[in-house]
C-alpha positions as CSV (number, residue, x, y, z in Angstrom):
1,X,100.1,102.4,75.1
2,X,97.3,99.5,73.8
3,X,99.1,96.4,74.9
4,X,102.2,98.1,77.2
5,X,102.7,95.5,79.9
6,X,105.5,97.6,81.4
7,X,104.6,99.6,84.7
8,X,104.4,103.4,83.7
9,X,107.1,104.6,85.9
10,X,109.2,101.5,85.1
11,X,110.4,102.8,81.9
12,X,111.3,106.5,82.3
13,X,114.5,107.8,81.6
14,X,115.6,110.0,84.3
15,X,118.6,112.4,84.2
16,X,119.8,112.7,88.0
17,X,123.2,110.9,88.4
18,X,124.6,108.5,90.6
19,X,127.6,107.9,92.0
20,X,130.3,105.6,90.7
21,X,133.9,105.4,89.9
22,X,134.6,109.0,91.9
23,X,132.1,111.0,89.7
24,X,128.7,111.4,88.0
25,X,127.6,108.0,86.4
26,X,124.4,107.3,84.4
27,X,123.3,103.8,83.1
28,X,124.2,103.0,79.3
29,X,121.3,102.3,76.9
30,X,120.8,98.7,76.6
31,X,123.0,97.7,73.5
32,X,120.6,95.2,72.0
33,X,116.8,97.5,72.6
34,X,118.5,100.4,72.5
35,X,116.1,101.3,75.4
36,X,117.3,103.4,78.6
37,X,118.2,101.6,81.9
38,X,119.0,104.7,83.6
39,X,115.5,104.7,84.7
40,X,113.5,106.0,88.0
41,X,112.8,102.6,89.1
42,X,116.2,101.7,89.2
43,X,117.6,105.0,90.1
44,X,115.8,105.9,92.6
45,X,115.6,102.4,93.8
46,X,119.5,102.6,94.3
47,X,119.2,106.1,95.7
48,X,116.9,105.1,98.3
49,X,119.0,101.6,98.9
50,X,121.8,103.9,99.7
51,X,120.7,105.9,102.1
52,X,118.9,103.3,104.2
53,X,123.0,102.0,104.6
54,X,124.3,105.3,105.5
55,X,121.7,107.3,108.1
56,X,120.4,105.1,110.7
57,X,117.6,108.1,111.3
58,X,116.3,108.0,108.3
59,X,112.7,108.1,108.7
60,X,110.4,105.3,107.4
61,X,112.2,104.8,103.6
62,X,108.3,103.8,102.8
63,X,106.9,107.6,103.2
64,X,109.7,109.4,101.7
65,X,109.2,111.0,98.5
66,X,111.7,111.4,95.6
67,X,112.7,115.0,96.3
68,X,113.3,113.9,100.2
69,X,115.8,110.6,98.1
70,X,117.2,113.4,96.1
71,X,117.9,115.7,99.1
72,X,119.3,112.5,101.5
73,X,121.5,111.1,98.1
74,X,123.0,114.6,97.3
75,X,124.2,114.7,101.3
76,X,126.3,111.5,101.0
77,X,127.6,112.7,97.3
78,X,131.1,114.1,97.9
79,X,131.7,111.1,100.6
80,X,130.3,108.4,98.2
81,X,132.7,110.6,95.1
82,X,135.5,109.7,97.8
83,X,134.9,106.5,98.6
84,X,134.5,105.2,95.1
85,X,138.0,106.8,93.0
86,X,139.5,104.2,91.5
């Protein structure tokens, strides 16, 4: 890692999906690095982005932790499946 100027959590790939296009959606690879953009930053980042929108109780999205994201995201799955069909 001598010289890695990239945050640690920046870069790893992460395997929960999100929701696009009606279904399960991951970020491609980016074609020129060949490095993974379906990453936790931006993952959860667009997880936690999401559910601020959709539950006005949601407590302060500053003390949540990833597994309280995950649970929140997974409640609005089938409505954001719905909402996005093409």
């Amino acid at each position: 890692m001598s010289g890695n100027r990239e945050p640690l959590y920046g870069g790893v790939d992460v395997t929960t999906p999100l929701i696009r296009y009606g279904g399960d959606w991951w970020h491609p690879r980016d074609d020129e690095t060949g490095l993974p953009l379906h990453t936790l930053y931006t993952v959860y980042g667009e997880m936690l982005r999401q559910i601020c929108m959709d539950y006005s109780s949601l407590p302060d999205p500053r003390t949540l932790t990833m597994r309280e994201i995950e649970f929140f995201y997974d409640g609005l799955r089938p409505s954001l499946k719905a909402a996005t069909k093409d």
